[in-house]
Each structure stands twice: as C-alpha cells, then as structure tokens.
KEPA-985428 format. One record per residue (C-alpha): residue number from 1; residue in three letters; x, y, z. Coordinates in Angstrom, 1 decimal. Example, Ala and Ser with C-alpha at 12.3 -4.5 7.8 and 13.67 -1.06 7.14 Angstrom:
2
<atom seq="1" type="Ala" east="12.3" north="-4.5" up="7.8"/>
<atom seq="2" type="Ser" east="13.7" north="-1.1" up="7.1"/>
This chain:
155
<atom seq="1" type="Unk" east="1.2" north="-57.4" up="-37.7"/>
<atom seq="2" type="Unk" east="2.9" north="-55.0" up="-35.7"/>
<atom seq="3" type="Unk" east="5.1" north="-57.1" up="-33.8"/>
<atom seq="4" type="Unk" east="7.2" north="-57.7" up="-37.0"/>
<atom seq="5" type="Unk" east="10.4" north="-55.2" up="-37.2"/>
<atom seq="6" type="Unk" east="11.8" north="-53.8" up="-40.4"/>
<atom seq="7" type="Unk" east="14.9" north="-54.3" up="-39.8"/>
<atom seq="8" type="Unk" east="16.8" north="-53.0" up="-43.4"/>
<atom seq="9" type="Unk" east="17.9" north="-50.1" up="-41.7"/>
<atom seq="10" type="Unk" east="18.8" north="-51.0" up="-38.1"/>
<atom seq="11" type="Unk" east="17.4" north="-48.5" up="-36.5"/>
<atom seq="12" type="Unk" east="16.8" north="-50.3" up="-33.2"/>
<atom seq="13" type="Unk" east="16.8" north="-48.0" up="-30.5"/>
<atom seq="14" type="Unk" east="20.2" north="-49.1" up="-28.0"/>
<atom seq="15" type="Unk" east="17.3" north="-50.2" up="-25.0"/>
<atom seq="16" type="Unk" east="16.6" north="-52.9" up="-27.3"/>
<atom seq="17" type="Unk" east="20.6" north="-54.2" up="-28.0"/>
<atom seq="18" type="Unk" east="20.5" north="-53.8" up="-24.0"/>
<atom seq="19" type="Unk" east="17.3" north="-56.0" up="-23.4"/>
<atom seq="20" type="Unk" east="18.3" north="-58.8" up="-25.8"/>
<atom seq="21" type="Unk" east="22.3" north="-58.4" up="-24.1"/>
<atom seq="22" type="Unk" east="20.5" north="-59.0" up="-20.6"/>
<atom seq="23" type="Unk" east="17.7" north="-61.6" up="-21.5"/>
<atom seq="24" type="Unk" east="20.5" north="-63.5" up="-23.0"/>
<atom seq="25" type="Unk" east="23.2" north="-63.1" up="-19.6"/>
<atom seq="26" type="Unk" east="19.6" north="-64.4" up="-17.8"/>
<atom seq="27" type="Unk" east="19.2" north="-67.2" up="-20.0"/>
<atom seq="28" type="Unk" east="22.4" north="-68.8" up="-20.8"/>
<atom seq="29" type="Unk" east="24.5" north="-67.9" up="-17.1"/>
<atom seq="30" type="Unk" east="21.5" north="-70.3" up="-15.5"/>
<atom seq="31" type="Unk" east="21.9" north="-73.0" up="-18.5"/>
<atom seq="32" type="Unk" east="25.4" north="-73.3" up="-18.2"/>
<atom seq="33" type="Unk" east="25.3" north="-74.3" up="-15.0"/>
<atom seq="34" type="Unk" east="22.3" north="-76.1" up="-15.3"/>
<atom seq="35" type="Unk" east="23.6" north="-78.3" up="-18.0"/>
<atom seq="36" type="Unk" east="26.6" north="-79.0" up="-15.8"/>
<atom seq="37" type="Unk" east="25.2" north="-80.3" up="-12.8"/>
<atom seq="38" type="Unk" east="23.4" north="-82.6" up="-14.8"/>
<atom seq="39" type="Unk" east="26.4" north="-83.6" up="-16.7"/>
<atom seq="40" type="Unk" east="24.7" north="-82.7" up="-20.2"/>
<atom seq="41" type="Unk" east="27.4" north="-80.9" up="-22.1"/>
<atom seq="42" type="Unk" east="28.0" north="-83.9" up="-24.5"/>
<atom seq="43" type="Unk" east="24.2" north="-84.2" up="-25.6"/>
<atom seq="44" type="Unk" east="22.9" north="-81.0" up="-24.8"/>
<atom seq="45" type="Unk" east="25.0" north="-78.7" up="-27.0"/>
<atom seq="46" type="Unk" east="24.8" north="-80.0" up="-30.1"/>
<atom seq="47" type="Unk" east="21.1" north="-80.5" up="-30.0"/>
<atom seq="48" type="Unk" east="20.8" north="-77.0" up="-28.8"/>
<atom seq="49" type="Unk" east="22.8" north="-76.2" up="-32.0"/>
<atom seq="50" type="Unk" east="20.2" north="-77.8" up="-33.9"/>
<atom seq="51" type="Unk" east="17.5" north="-75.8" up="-32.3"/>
<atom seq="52" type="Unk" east="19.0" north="-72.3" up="-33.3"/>
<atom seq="53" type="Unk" east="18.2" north="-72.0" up="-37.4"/>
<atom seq="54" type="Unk" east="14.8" north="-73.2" up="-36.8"/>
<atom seq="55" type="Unk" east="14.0" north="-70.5" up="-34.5"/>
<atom seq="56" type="Unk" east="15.0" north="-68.2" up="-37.3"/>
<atom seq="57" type="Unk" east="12.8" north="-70.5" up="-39.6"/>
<atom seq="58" type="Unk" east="10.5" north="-70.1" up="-37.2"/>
<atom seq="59" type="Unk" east="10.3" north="-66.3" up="-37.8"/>
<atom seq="60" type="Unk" east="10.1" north="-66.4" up="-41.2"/>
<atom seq="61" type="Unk" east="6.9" north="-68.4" up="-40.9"/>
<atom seq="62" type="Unk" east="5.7" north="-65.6" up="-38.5"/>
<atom seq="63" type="Unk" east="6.6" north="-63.0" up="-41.2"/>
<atom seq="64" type="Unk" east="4.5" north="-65.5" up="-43.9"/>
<atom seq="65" type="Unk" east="7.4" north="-65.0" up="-45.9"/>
<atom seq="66" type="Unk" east="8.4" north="-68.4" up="-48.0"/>
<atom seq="67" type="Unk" east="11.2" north="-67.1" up="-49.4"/>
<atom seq="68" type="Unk" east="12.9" north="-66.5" up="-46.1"/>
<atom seq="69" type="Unk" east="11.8" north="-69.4" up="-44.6"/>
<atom seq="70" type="Unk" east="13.5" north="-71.1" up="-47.3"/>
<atom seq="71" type="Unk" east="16.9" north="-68.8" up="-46.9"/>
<atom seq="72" type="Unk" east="16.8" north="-69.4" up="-43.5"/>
<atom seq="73" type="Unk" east="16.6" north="-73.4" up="-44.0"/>
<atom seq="74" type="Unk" east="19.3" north="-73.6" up="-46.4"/>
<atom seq="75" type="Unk" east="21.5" north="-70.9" up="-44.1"/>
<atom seq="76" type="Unk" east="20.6" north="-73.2" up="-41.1"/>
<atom seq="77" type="Unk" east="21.7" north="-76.5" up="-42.5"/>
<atom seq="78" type="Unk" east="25.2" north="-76.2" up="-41.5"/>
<atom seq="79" type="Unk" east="24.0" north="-76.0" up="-38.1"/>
<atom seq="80" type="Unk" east="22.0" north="-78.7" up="-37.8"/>
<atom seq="81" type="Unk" east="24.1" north="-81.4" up="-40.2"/>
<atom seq="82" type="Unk" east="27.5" north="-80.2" up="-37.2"/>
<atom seq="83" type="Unk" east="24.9" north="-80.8" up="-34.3"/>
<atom seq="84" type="Unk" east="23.9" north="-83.9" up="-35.3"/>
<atom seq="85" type="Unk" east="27.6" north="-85.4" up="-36.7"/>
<atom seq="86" type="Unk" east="29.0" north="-83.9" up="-33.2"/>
<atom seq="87" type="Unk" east="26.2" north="-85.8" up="-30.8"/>
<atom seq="88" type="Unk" east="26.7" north="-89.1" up="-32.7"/>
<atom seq="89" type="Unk" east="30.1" north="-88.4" up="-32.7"/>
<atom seq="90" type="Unk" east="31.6" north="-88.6" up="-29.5"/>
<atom seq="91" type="Unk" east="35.5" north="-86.9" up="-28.7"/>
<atom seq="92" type="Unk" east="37.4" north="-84.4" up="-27.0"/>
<atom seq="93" type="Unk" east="37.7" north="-82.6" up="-30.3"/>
<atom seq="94" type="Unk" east="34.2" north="-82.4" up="-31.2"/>
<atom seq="95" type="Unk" east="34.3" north="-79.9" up="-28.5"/>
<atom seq="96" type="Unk" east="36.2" north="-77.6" up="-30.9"/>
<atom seq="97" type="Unk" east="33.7" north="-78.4" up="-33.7"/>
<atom seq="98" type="Unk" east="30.6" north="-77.6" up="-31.6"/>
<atom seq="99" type="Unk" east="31.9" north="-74.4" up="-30.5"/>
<atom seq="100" type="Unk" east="33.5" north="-73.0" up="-33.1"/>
<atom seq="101" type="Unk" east="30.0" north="-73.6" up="-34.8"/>
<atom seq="102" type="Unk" east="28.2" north="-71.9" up="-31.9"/>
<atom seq="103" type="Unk" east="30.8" north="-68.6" up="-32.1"/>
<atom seq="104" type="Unk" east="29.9" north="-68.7" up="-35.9"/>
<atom seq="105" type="Unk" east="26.1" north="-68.7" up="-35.5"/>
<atom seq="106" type="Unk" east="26.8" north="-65.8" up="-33.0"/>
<atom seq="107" type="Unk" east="28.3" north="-63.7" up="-35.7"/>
<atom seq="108" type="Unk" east="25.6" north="-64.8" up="-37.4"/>
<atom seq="109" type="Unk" east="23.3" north="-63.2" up="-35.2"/>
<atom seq="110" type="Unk" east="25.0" north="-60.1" up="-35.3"/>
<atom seq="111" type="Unk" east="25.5" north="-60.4" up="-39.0"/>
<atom seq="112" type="Unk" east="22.3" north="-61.8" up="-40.3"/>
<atom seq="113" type="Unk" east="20.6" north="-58.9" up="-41.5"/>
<atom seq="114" type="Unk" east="23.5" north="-58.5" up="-44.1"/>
<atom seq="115" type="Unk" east="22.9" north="-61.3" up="-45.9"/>
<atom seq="116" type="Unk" east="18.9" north="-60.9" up="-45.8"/>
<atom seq="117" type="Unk" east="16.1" north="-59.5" up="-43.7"/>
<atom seq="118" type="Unk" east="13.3" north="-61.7" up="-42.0"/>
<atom seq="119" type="Unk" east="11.1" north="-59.2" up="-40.7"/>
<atom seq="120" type="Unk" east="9.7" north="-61.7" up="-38.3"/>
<atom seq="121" type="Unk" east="12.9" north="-61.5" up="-36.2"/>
<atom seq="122" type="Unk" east="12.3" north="-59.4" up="-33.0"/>
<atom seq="123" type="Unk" east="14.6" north="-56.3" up="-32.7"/>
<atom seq="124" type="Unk" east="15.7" north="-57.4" up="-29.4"/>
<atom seq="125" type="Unk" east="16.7" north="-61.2" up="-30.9"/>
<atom seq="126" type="Unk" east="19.7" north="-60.5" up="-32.4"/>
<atom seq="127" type="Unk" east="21.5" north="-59.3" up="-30.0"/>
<atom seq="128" type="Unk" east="20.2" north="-61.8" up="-27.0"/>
<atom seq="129" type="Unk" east="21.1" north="-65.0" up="-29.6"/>
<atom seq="130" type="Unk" east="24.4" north="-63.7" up="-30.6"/>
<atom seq="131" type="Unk" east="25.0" north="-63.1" up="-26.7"/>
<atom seq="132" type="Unk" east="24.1" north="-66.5" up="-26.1"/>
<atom seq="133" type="Unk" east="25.7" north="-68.4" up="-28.3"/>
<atom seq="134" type="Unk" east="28.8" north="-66.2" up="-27.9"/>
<atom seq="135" type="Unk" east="29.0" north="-67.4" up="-24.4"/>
<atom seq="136" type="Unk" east="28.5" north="-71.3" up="-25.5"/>
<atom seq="137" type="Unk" east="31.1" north="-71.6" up="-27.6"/>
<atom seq="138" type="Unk" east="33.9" north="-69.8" up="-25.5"/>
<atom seq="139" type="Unk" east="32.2" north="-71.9" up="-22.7"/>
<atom seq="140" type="Unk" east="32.9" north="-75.1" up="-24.5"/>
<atom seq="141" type="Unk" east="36.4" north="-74.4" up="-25.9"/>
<atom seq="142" type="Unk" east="37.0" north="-73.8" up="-22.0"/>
<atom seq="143" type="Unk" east="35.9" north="-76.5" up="-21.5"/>
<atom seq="144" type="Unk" east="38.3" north="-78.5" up="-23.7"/>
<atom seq="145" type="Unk" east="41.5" north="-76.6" up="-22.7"/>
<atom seq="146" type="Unk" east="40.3" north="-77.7" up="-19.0"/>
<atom seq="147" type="Unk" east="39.8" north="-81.6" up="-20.5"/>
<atom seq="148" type="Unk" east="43.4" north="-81.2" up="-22.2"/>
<atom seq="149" type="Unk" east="45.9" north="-79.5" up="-19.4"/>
<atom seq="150" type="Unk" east="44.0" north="-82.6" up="-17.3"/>
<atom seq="151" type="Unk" east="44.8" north="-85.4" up="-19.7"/>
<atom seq="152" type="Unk" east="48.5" north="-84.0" up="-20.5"/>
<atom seq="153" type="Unk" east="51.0" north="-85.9" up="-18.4"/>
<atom seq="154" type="Unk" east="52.5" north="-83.9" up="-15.5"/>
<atom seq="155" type="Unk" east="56.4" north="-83.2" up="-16.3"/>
C-alpha cells in the first residue's frame, strides 16, 4: 500500500501541513455558511461530531490494523456519546459542550500521533481536520456569546 504514511517520525514535508491547512479553509469556510442559511447549527454539529472518530476508524481499517481500529473506537467514544447527548439535548449551553468537544478533537488532530500511530491516516489529514474542527468550535462558542449579549436585558 503506498498511500499509507509512517507517520512515527513526522517527517511530513511543510507542502503537506499547507495542503491539509487549505483543504480544510475550502471545506469548512463554505459549510459554515452553508449550515447557516439552512438553519442547521442545532442538528448538524453534533452529528458532524459523531462523524469525526469514525473517519479515523475508518483509517485504521485502511491500514488492516485491528488494533488501531480498536484504539481509535475507544478514543472516539467521547465524541460520539457528546454528539449524540447534545442533539437530543437541546439548550443554549450545549453550544459550549459541542464546541469545546470540537476544539478538543482539533488538538486531537494535531496530537494524535502521540498517543498512537494509524498509518492509514493521510499526512495531509491532520492538519486539514484539526483546521477544521478548530474553526467549528470557535464558530459555535461565537455563536453562543452572539445568542447571550441578545438575550441579556438592555440596561
């Protein structure tokens, strides 16, 4: 397979930090405001939450590694049990839940290969996830300082 990276020692050239940094400003820049014409951010971010570990379970299974499809599952857990609670559950605060959990799984991103390697995980993912979900989470606690200076009664 020679599409799988070693990734142990991080030698990823600094084109591929600057492809995955641009391919994530093209992708989430255009969801954003996607998600709020359509009036989505309630629903949409939490299930997107959800999505994020099994992408990474995802490229475990494209490594044919069990054993990091398995770390990758139990990492991901978090995500998906907070996505879940936060679209059933429906508040201003879940807002801070939902992106505090998206800035974590972007240090995540940026972290991951400290607490294992998958070396089905493109070079250039890293760095295009972390930007992305970076952006999400300061999007959505924008979001509910904007819903809270509205609410607060004018003096």
């Amino acid at each position: 397979m020679a599409f799988v990276v070693d990734q142990r020692n991080d030698n990823r050239p600094m084109s591929t930090l600057i492809f995955g940094l641009a391919l994530g400003a093209a992708f989430i820049f255009p969801a954003i405001a996607f998600i709020r014409r359509k009036h989505w951010d309630a629903s949409a971010w939490p299930l997107f939450l959800v999505t994020l570990p099994i992408w990474y379970l995802l490229f475990g299974v494209l490594a044919m590694d069990l054993t990091v499809v398995i770390k990758e599952l139990v990492y991901g857990l978090p995500y998906i049990g907070i996505g879940l609670l936060v679209w059933r559950i429906k508040s201003d605060f879940t807002l801070v839940i939902i992106a505090v959990a998206w800035l974590s799984h972007g240090f995540y991103d940026f972290y991951h290969d400290r607490f294992f390697v998958n070396p089905g995980v493109f070079g250039w993912y890293p760095a295009f996830c972390g930007f992305v979900d970076l952006v999400a989470g300061i999007y959505l606690l924008t979001i509910y300082r904007k819903q809270r200076h509205s609410a607060a009664p004018a003096a």
